[in-house]
Backbone bond lengths (Angstrom), bond angles and torsions (degrees), N, CA, C in turn:
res aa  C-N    CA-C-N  psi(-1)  N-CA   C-N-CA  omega(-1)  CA-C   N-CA-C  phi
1 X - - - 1.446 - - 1.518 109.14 -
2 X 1.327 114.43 117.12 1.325 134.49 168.62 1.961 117.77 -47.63
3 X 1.465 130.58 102.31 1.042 118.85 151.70 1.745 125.89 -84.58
4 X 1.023 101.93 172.56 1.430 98.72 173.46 2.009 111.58 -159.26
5 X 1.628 90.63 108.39 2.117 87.02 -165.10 1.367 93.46 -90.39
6 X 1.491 124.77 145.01 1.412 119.12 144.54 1.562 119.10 -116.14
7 X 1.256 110.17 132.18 1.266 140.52 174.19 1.363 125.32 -63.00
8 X 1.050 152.17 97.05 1.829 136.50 -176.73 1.770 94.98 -107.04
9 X 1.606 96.39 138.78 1.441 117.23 151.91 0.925 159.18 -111.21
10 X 1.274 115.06 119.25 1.638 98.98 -145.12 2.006 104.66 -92.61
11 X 1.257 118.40 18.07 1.401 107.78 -163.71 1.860 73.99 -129.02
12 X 1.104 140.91 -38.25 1.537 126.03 159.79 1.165 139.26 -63.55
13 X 1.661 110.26 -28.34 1.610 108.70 -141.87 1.058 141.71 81.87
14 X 1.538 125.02 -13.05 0.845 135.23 -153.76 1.889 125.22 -110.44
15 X 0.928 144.52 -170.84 1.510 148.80 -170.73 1.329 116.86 -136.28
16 X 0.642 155.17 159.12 1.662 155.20 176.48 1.955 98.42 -150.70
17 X 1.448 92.47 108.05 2.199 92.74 160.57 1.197 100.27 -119.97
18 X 1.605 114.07 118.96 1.205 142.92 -178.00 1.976 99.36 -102.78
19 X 1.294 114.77 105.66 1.224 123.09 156.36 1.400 150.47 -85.06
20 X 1.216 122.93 76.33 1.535 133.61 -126.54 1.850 90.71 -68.51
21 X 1.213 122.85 -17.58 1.818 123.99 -162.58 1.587 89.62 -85.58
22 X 1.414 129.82 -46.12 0.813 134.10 166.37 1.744 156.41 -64.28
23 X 1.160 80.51 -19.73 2.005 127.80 -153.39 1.263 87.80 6.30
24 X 1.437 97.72 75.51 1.699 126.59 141.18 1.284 120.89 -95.96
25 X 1.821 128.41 157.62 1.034 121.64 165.46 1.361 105.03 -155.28
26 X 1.200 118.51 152.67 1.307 140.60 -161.94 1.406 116.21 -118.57
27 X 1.439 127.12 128.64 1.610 106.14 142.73 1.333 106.86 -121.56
28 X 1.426 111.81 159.84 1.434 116.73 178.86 1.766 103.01 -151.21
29 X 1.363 110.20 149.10 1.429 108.74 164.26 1.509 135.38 -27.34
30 X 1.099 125.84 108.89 1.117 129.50 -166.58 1.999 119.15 -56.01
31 X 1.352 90.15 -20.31 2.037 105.96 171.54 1.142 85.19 -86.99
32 X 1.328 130.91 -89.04 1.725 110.84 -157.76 1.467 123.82 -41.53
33 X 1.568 114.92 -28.88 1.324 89.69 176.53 1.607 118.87 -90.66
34 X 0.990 130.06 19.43 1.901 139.64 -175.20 1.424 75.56 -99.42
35 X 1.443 130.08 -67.96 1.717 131.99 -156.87 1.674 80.69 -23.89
36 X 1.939 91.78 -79.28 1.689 96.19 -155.71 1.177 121.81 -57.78
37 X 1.538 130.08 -21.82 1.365 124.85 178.15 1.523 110.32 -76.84
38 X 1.055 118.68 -52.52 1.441 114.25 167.52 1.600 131.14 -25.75
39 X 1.464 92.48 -56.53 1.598 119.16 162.02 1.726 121.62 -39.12
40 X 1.325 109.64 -54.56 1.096 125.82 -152.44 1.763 96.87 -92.45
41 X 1.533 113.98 -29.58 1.543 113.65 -175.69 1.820 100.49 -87.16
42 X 1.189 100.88 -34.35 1.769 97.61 156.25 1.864 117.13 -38.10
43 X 0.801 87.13 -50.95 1.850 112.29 -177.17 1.394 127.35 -48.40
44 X 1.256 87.04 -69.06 1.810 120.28 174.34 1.274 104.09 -81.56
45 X 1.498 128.37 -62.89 1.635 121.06 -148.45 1.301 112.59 87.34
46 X 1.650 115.84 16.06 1.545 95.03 -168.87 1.557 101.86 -158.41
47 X 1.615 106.21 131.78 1.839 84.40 -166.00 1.687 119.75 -91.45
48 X 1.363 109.10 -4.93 1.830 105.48 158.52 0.707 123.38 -74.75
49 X 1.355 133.77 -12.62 1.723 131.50 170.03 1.733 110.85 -91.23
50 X 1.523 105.16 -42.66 1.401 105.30 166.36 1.809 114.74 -65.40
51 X 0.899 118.25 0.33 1.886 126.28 175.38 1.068 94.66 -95.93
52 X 1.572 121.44 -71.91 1.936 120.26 170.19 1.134 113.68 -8.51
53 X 1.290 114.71 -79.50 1.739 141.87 -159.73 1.245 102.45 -66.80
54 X 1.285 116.51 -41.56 1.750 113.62 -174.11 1.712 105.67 -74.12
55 X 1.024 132.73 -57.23 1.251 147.93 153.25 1.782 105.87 -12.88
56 X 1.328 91.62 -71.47 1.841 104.15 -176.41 1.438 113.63 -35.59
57 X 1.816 99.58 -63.98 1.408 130.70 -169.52 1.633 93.72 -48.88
58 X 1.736 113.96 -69.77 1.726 90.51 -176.26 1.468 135.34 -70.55
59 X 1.498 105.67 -6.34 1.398 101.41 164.64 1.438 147.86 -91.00
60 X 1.320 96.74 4.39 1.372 131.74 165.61 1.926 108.68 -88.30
61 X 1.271 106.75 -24.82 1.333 111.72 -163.87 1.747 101.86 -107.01
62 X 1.236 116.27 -7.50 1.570 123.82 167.20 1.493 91.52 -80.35
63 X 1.553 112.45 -84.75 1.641 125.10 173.72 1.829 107.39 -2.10
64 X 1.048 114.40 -65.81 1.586 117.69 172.16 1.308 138.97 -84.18
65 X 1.653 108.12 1.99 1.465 140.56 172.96 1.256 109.85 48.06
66 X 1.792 107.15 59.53 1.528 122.93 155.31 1.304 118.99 -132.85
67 X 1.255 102.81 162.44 1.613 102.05 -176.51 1.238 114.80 -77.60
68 X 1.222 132.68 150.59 1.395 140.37 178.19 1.513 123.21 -55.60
């Protein structure tokens, strides 16, 4: 079973998604990722699936070395 923690910083800006199934980790701008989570709980209605999805979205979007 796949976890997935995110981290916020408040002395960077920044995000950290740590994927424990993977033991991947990410950082990304701390605005782009609210953009997409925001987005995505618009969507759903629900904020573990909008964390899921947001998570997914940038790790698919490192994988192909673009920004989200």
């Amino acid at each position: 079973m796949s976890t997935v923690n995110v981290t916020k910083s408040s002395t960077d800006s920044t995000v950290t998604i740590f994927d424990s199934y993977y033991q991947n980790e990410i950082k990304i701008n701390a605005a782009e990722y609210d953009q997409v989570n925001a987005y995505f709980r618009s969507r759903f209605g629900s904020d573990a699936i909008a964390n899921d999805f947001t998570a997914v979205i940038f790790e698919i979007a490192q994988g192909y070395g673009q920004s989200a």
